[in-house]
C-alpha positions as CSV (number, residue, x, y, z in Angstrom):
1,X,-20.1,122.5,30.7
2,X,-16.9,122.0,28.4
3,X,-17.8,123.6,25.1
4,X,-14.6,123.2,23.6
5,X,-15.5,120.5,21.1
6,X,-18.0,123.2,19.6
7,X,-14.9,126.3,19.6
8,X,-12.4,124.0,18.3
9,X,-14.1,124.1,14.5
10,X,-14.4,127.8,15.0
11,X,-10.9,128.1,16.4
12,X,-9.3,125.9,13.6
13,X,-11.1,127.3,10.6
14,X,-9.6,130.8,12.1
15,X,-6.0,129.7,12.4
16,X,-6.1,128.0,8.7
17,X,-7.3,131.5,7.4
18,X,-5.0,133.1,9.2
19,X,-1.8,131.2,8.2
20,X,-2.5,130.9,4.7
21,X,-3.4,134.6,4.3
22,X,-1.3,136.7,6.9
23,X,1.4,137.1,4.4
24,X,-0.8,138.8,1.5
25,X,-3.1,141.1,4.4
26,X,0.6,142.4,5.4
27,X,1.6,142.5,2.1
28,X,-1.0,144.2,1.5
29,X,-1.2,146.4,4.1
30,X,2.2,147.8,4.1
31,X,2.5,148.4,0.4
32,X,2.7,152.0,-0.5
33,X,0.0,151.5,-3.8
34,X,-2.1,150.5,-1.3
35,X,-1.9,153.2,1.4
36,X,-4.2,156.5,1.3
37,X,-2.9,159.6,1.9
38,X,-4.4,161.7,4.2
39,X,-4.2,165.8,2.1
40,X,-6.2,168.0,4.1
41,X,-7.7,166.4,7.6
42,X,-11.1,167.5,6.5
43,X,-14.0,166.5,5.4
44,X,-12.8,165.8,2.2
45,X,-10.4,163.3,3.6
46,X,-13.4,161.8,5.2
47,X,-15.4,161.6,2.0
48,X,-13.2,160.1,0.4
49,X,-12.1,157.1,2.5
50,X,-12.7,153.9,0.0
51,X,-13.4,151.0,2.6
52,X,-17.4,150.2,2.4
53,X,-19.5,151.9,5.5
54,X,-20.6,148.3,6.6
55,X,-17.9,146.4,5.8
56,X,-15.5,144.1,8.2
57,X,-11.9,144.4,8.3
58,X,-8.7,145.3,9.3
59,X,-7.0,148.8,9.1
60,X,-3.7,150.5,9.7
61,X,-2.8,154.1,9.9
62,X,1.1,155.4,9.3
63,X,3.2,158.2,9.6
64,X,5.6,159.1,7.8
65,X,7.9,161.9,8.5
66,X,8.2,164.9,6.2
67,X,11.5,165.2,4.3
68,X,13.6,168.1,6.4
69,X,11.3,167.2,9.2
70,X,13.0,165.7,12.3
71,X,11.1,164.2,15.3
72,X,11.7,161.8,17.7
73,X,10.1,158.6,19.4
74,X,10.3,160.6,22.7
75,X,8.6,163.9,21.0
76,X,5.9,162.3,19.4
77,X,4.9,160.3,22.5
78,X,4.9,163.8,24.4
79,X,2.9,165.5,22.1
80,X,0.3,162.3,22.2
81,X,0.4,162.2,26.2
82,X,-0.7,166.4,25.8
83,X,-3.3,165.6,23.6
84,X,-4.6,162.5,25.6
85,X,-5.0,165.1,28.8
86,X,-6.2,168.0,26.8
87,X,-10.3,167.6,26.9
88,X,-10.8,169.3,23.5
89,X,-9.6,166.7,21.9
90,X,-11.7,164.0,23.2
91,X,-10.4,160.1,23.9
92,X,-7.8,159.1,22.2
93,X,-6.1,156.0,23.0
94,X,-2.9,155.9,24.5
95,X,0.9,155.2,23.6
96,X,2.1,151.8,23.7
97,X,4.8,152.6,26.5
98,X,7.3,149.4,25.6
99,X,6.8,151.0,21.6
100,X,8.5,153.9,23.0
101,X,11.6,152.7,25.7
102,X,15.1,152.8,24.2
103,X,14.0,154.8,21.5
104,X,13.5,158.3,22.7
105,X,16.1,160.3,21.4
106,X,15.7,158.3,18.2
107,X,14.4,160.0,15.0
108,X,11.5,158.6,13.1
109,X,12.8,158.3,9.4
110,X,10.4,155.6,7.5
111,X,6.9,154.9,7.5
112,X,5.9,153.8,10.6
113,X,2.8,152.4,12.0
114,X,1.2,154.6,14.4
115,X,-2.1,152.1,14.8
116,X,-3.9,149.0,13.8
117,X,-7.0,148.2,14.5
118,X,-10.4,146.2,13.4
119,X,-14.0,146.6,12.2
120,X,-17.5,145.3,11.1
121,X,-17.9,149.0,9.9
122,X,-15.0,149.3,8.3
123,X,-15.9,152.7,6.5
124,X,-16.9,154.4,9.2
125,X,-14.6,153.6,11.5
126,X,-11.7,155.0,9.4
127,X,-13.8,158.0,9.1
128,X,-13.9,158.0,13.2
129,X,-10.0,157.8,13.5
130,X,-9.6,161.0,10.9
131,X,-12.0,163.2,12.2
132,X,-14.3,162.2,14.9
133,X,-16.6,164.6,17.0
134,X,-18.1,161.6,18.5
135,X,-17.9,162.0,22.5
136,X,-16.6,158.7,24.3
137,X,-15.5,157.6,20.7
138,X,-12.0,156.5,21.2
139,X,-10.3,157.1,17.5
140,X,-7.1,158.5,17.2
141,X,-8.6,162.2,15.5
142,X,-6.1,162.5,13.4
143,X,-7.7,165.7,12.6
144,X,-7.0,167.9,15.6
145,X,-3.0,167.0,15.5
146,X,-2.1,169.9,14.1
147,X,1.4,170.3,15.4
148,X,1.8,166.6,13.4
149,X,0.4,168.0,10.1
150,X,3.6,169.2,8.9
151,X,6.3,167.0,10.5
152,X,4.5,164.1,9.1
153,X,2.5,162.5,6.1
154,X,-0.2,160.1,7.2
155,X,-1.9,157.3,5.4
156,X,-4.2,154.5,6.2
157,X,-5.0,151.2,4.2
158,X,-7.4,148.4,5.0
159,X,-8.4,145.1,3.9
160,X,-11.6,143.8,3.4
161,X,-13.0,140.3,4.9
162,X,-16.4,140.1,3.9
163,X,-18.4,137.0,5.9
164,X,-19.9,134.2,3.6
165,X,-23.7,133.8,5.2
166,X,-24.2,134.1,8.7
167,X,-20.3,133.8,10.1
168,X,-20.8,137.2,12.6
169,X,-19.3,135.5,16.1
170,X,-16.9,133.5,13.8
171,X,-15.6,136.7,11.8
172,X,-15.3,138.4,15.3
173,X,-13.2,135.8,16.5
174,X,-11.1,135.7,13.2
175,X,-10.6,139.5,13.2
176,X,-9.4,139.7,16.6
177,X,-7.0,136.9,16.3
178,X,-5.6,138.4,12.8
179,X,-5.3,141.5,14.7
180,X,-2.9,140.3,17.3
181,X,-0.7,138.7,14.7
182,X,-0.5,141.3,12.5
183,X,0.3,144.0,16.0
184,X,3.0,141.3,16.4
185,X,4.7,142.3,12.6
186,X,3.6,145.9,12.3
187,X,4.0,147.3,16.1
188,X,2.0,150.0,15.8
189,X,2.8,152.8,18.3
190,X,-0.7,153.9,19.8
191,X,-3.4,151.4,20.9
192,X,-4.0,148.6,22.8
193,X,-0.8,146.4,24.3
């Protein structure tokens, strides 16, 4: 059965989006106004994240490193490796290896983004990534990098794409495709390849 005359529609309504709005979600995304900053990696942080619990969207989380603070490519990708492999902390996904090679000895001066990702529960899935107790959950638990906490400043900002009627598989397929070109711009460090 060829079904491609029923995805094409789907597939071209996506791409239109896409290229007339990439632009303004990185925009967006990237601007300092629009980034959150992260103060005490507790609950209060979690309380306050802005994005609506049920929402869809995409997210990005950055680091910036601490003025006086220098750390490298290669030291932040050993501490993430010991966190992976310690059980406390729970899953976490992993570097992106190619983010890393050629870079080791290099220091990490600007804001940088450390992950992208996407949601139909926006809110909450921010939430997961700052402080998540969630076994089998995989969020980056910001939270429980402590050595992090005062080498770097994080943030996080989001955009909301709210479906008009019932658009579910659609906005699934739109979010996953705006993912991938937006990992293409921003290259976060941890995640998926």
């Amino acid at each position: 059965m060829n079904i491609s005359k029923y995805a094409q529609p789907i597939q071209e309504s996506c791409k239109n989006f896409i290229d007339e709005n990439l632009d303004d979600i990185y925009k967006h995304l990237t601007t300092e106004e629009n980034k959150v900053k992260l103060n005490d990696f507790s609950k209060n942080d979690i309380d306050e994240v802005l994005a609506d619990e049920k929402s869809w969207g995409i997210y990005a989380f950055f680091i910036t490193p601490v003025e006086g603070q220098n750390f490298t490519y290669g030291q932040l990708e050993e501490h993430w490796k010991k966190m992976k492999e310690d059980k406390k902390t729970g899953e976490i996904p992993k570097t992106i290896k190619g983010r890393f090679e050629g870079k080791e000895r290099d220091s990490i001066k600007s804001p940088t983004c450390l992950y992208l990702g996407k949601s139909e529960e926006l809110g909450k899935r921010i939430r997961q990534h700052i402080h998540s107790s969630v076994k089998g959950t995989y969020a980056l638990k910001i939270s429980k990098h402590t050595k992090l906490h005062k080498i770097f400043t994080f943030k996080y900002s989001y955009v909301q794409i709210e479906p008009n009627g019932d658009f579910k598989d659609g906005m699934q397929c739109l979010l996953l495709t705006l993912e991938k070109r937006l990992r293409e711009q921003l290259k976060p460090l941890i995640g998926k390849q």
